[in-house]
C-alpha positions as CSV (number, residue, x, y, z in Angstrom):
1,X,0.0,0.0,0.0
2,X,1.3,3.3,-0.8
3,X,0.4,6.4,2.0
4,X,1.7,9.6,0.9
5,X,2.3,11.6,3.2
6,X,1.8,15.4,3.0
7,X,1.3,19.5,4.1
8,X,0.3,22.4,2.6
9,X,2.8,24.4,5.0
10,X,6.7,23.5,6.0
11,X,7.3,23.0,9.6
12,X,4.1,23.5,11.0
13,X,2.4,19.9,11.2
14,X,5.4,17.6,11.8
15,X,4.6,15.7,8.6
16,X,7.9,13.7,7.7
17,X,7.8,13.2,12.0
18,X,4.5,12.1,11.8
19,X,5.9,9.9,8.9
20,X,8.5,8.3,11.0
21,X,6.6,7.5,14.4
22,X,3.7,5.7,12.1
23,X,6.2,3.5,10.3
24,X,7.7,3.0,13.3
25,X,4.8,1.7,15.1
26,X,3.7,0.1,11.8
27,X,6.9,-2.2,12.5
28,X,6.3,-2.9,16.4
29,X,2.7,-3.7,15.7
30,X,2.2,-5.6,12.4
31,X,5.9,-6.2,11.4
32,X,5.1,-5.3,8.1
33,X,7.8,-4.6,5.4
34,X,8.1,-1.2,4.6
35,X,10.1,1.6,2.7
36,X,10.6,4.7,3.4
37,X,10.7,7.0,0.3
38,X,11.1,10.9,0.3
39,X,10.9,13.8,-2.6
40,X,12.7,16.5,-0.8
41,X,15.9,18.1,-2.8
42,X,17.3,20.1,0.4
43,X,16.4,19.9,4.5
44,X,16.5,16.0,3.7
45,X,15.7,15.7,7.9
46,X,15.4,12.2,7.4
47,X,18.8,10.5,7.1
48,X,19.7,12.8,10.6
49,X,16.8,11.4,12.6
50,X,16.9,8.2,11.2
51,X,20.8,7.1,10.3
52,X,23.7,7.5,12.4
53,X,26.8,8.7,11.5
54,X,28.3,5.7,10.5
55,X,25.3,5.2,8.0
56,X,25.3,8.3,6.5
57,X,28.6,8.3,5.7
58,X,27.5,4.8,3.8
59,X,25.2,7.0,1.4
60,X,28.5,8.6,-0.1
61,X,31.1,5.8,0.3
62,X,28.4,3.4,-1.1
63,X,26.9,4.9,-3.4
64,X,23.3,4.1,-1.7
65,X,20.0,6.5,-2.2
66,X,17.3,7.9,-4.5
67,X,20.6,9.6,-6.8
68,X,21.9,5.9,-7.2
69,X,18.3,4.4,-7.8
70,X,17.1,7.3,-10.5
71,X,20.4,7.0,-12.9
72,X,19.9,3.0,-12.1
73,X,16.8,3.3,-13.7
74,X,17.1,5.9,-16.6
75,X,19.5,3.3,-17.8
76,X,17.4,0.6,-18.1
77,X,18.4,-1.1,-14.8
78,X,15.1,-0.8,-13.4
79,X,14.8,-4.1,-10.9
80,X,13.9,-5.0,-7.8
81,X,17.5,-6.0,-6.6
82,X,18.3,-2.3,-8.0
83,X,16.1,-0.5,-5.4
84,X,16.9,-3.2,-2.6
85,X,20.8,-2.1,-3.5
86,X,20.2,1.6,-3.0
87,X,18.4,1.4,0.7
88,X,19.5,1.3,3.9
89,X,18.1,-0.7,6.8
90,X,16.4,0.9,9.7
91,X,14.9,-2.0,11.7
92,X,16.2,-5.5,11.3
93,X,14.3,-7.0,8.6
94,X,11.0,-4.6,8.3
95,X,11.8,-1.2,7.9
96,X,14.1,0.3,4.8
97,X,14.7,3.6,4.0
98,X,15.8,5.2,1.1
99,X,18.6,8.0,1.7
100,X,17.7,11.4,-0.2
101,X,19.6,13.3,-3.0
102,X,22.9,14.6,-2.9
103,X,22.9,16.9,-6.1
104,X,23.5,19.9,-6.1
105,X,21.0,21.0,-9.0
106,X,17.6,21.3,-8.1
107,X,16.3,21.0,-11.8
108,X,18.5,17.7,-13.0
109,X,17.5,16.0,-9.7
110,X,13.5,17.1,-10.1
111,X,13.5,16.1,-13.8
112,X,15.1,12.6,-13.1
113,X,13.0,11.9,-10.2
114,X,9.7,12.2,-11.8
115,X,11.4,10.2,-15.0
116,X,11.9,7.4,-12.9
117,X,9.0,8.0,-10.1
118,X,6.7,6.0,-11.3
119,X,9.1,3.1,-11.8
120,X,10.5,3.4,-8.3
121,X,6.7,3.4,-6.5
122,X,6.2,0.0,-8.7
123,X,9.5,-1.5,-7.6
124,X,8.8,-0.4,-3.5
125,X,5.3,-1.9,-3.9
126,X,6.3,-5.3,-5.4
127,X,9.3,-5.6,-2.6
128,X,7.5,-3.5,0.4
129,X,4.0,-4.2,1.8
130,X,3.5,-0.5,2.8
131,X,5.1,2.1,0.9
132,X,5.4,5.2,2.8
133,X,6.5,8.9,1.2
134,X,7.6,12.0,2.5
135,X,6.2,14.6,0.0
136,X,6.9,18.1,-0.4
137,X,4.5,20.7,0.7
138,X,2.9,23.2,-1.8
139,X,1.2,21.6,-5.4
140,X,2.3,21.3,-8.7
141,X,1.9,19.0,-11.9
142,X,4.1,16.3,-10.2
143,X,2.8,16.3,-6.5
144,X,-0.4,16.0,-8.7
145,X,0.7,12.5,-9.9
146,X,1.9,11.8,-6.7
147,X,-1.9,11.8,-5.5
148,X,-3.1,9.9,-8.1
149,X,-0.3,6.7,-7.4
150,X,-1.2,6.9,-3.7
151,X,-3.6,4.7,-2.2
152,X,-3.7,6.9,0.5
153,X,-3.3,10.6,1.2
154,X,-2.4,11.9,4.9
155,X,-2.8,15.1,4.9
156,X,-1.0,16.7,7.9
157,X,-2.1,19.6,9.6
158,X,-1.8,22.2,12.2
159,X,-4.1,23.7,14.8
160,X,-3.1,26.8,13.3
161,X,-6.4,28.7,11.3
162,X,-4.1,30.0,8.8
163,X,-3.1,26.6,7.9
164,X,-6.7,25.2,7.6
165,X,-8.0,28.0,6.2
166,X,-5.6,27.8,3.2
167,X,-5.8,24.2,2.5
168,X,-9.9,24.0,2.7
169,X,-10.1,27.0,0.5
170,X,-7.0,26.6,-2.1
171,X,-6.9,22.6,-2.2
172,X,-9.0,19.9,-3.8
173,X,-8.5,16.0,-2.8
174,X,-10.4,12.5,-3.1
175,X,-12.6,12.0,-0.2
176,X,-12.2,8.5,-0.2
177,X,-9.0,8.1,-0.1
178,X,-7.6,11.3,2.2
179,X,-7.2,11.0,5.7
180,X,-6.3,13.9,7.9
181,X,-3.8,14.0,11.2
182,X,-3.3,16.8,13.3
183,X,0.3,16.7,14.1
184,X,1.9,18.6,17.2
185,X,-1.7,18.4,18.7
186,X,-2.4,20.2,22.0
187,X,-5.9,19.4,23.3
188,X,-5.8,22.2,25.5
189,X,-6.0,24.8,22.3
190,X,-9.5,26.4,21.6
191,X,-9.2,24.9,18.6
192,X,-9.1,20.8,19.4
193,X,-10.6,17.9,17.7
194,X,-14.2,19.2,18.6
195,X,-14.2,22.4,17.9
196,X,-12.2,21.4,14.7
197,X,-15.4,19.1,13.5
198,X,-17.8,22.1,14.0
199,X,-15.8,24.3,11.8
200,X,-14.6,22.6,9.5
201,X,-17.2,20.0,7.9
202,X,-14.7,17.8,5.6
203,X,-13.2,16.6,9.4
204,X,-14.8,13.8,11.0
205,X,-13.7,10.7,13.8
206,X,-13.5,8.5,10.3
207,X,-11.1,10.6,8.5
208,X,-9.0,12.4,11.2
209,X,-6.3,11.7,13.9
210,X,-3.8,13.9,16.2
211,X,-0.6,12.7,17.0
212,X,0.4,15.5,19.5
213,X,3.2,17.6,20.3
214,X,6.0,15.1,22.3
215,X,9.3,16.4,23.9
216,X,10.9,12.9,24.6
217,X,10.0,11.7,20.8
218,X,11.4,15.1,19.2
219,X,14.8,14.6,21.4
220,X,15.0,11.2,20.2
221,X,15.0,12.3,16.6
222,X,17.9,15.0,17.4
223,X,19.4,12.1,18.7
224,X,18.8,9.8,16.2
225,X,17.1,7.5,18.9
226,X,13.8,7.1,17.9
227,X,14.6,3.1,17.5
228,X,15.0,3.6,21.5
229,X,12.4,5.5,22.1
230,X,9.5,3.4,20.9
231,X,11.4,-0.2,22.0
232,X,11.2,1.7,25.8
233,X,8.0,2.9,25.6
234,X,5.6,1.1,23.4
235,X,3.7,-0.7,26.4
236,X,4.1,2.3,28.6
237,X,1.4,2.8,31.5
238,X,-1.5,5.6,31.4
239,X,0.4,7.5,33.9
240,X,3.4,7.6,31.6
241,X,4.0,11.3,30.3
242,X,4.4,9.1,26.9
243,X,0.9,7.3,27.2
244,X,-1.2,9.5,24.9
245,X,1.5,10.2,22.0
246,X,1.9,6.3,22.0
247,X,-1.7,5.6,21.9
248,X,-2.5,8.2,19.2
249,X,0.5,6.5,17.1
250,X,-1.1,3.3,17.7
251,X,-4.2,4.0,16.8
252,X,-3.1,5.9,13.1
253,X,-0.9,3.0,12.3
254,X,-4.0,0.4,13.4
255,X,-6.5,2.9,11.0
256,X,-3.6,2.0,8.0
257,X,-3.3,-1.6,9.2
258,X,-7.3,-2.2,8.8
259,X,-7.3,-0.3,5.2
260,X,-4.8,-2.5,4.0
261,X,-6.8,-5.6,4.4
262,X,-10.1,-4.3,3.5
263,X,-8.2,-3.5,0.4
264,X,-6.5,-6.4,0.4
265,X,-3.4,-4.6,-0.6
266,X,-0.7,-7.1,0.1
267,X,2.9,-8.2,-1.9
268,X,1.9,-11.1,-4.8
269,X,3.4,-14.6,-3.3
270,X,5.7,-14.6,-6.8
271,X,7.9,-11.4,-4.9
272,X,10.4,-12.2,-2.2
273,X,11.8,-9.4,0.3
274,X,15.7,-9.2,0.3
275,X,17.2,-7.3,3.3
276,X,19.0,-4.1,2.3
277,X,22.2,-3.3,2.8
278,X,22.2,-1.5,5.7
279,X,-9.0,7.0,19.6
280,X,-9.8,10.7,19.2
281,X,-12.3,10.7,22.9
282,X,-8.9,11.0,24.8
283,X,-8.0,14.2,23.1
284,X,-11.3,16.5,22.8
């Protein structure tokens, strides 16, 4: 299943955190193979939060990531063991991640990636059984296609009116296959899940989620420790200053787990994975 993950406005929603803690607890939970793919050409925050030093420095010596797997591809090379070759591993055996680009030229690296785009989402979906894509923020011709591949679109938002405002009003998107999250979520703003519902009719307990605001899980990104982070607190206790941004995780990552199998979205028996190389009542 491919969930793209996306915002109207940088750094105001968490979206490629969001991202990260839902493919993370998509791992602890199901243990479901996954990728993790992103579009960005600079701020590529991923590879800090989620490869240490020792692996980043694998992306250059290596000659691992999306720059690798694009001029793979425009050459012809376009096979599974190709994409496998270019990841990194994240968790032992489920979780695979894609480093970013390198280049220096925005306009080479944006006109080979949506050359070889829709190759790489076809390759990630016959090795991966959940594909999962940090996308730009903002619209345009190719974010456009991006839609249209996804099976599902999570919108990421901000309790911030501004934000709403501007995607309600400027933004069109398939009901049936957009789901919203509210990331950074405080339940004590004037503007929480409920009110959000009464303002804005498109929201609804069927289509939207918070994952809020959590100092322990940001520090654990800065310190590329988010492995940690869930593996020590994934059964935490209700008095646990974690307990809500666990549970809210949880229950995004179950909302996916159920779509995929009502959809019955699942890798064909003829693929084989190779390792690479490397509850909204609580919050009203």
């Amino acid at each position: 299943m491919k969930i793209l993950f996306w915002g109207n406005t940088r750094g105001q929603a968490g979206t490629s955190a969001n991202m990260i803690a839902v493919a993370m607890m998509n791992d602890l939970l199901y243990q479901k193979k996954s990728i993790l793919l992103q579009t960005h050409f600079d701020l590529n925050q991923l590879e800090a939060w989620l490869l240490e030093r020792k692996k980043r420095e694998l992306v250059c010596d290596y000659r691992v990531g999306i720059d690798q797997l694009i001029q793979g591809i425009l050459s012809g090379m376009n096979t599974r063991q190709l994409l496998m070759d270019c990841c990194l591993s994240v968790t032992e055996e489920c979780i695979d991640f894609l480093p970013g680009t390198q280049a220096k030229n925005r306009e080479v690296y944006e006109q080979g990636l949506q050359e070889a785009y829709h190759t790489i989402l076809n390759l990630a979906q016959q090795c991966y059984e959940d594909v999962f894509i940090d996308a730009c923020t903002g619209m345009n011709p190719f974010m456009e296609k991006l839609w249209d591949e996804a099976d599902y679109v999570v919108v990421c938002l901000s309790q911030n009116i501004r934000v709403l405002n501007d995607f309600f009003l400027n933004y069109t998107y398939d009901r049936k296959k957009t789901l919203f999250l509210i990331g950074n979520y405080d339940k004590r703003s004037e503007l929480n899940l409920k009110n959000l519902f009464k303002r804005y009719k498109s929201l609804n307990y069927q289509n939207t989620m918070v994952i809020p605001y959590n100092v322990e899980f940001r520090d654990a990104m800065s310190l590329t420790k988010i492995k940690e982070f869930f593996y020590q607190n994934i059964h935490c206790d209700k008095e646990d200053s974690n307990f809500e941004f666990i549970e809210q995780v949880k229950g995004f990552a179950s909302l996916l787990y159920r779509l995929s199998e009502e959809n019955q979205l699942k890798i064909p028996n003829e693929y084989n994975y190779w390792t690479a190389l490397g509850g909204a009542s609580s919050v009203l």
